[in-house]
N, C-alpha and C positions, 0 to 999 in steps of 0.2 A: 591526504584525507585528514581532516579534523575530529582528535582523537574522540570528541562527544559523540561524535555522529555513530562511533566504531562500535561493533556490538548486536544483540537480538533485542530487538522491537515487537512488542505486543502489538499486531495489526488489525483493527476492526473498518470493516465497510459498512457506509448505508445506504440504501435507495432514496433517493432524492423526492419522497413524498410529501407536498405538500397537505394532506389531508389527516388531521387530526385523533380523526377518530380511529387511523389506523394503527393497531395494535404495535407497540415499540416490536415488539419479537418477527414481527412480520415484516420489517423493513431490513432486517441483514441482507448483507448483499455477499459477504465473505469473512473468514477472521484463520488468523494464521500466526508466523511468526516469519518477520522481515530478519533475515540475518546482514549487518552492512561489513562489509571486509574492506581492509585496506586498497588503497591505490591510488595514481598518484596525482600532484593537486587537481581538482576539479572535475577529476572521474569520479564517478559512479559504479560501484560495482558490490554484488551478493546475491540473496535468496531470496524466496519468498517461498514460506511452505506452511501446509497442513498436512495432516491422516490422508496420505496416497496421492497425493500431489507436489509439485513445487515447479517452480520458474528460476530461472535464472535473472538476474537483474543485471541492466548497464544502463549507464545514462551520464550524467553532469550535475557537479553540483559546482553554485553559484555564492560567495560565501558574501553578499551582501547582509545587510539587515532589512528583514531576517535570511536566513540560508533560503536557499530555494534550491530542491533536490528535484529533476525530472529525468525519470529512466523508464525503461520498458522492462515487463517481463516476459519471459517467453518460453513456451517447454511443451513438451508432450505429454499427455497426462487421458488415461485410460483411450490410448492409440489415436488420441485425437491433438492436433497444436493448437495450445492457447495464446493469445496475444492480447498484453494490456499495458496501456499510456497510464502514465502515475504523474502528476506535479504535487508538491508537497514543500508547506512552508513549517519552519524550526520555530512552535511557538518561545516568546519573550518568556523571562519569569518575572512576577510580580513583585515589582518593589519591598509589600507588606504582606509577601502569600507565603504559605508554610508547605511543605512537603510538597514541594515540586517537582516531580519526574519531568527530563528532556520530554517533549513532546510534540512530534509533526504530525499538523492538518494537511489535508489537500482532497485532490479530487481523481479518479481514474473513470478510464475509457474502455471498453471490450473494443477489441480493435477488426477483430473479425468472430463469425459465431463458431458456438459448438455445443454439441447434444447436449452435453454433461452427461454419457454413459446409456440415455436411451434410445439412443438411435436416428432420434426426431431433433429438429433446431429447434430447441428450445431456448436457449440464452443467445438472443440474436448480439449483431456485433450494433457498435454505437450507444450501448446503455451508459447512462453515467452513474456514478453515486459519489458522496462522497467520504474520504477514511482518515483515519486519523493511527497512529502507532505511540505507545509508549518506553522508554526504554527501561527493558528490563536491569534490575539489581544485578550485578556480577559475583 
C-alpha cells in the first residue's frame, strides 16, 4: 500500500443531479470518514463510517496515473446489510496550486436496497452519485 493513500479521508457524496435549481444541500447523498489501512501491493482494504454506521472496505488499488482505487463496502447497519461499488481516481496536484490536500474523486453504486431504518425501501439499489474524500491532517 502506498503510504499517501494510508490514513482517514473526509468522504462526501453527491446525487448526480443535473437540475440547477436544485438546492446544493439537497443533493447529499452521504458524508463520513473513509479510514484506508495497510495491506499488501494493490489491495484495498479499511472503513467507511459515520454516527451509527460503518462498512467495511475491500477492493484494489491500481497505482497507474492517476491511482484508481475500487472496493466495495459492506456491513450491517440498523439490522439491515448495505452494499456499495466505490471507483475512485487520486486527483494530480497542480503545478502552481497552493494548499493541496491528497484528494480522490470517483463515483459509487448502492448495490442492493435498504430502508434506511423505516421499514419501507426507500433507498432503492442502483442509485449512482458521485464522491470525492479528502485526506485528513495527521
Amino acid at each position: 500500500m502506498n503510504e499517501l493513500l494510508l490514513g482517514n479521508w473526509s468522504y462526501r457524496s453527491l446525487l448526480n443531479n443535473p437540475d440547477l435549481s436544485v438546492a446544493f444541500n439537497d443533493l447529499q447523498f452521504g458524508k463520513g470518514t473513509i479510514r484506508i489501512d495497510e495491506s499488501p501491493v494493490n489491495e484495498f482494504k479499511g472503513l467507511i463510517y459515520g454516527p451509527g454506521w460503518s462498512l467495511d472496505l475491500k477492493g484494489s488499488v491500481n497505482y497507474g496515473s492517476p491511482f484508481e482505487l475500487r472496493f466495495q463496502g459492506k456491513g450491517v447497519v440498523g439490522g439491515e446489510e448495505w452494499i456499495y461499488n466505490y471507483v475512485g481516481y487520486m486527483v494530480q496536484p497542480w503545478v502552481d496550486g497552493n494548499n493541496q490536500p491528497p484528494t480522490i474523486v470517483g463515483s459509487i453504486v448502492r448495490v442492493i436496497p435498504h430502508s434506511g431504518g423505516s421499514g419501507q425501501t426507500i433507498h432503492p439499489a442502483g442509485v449512482v452519485a458521485s464522491w470525492y474524500a479528502v485526506k485528513q491532517e495527521e
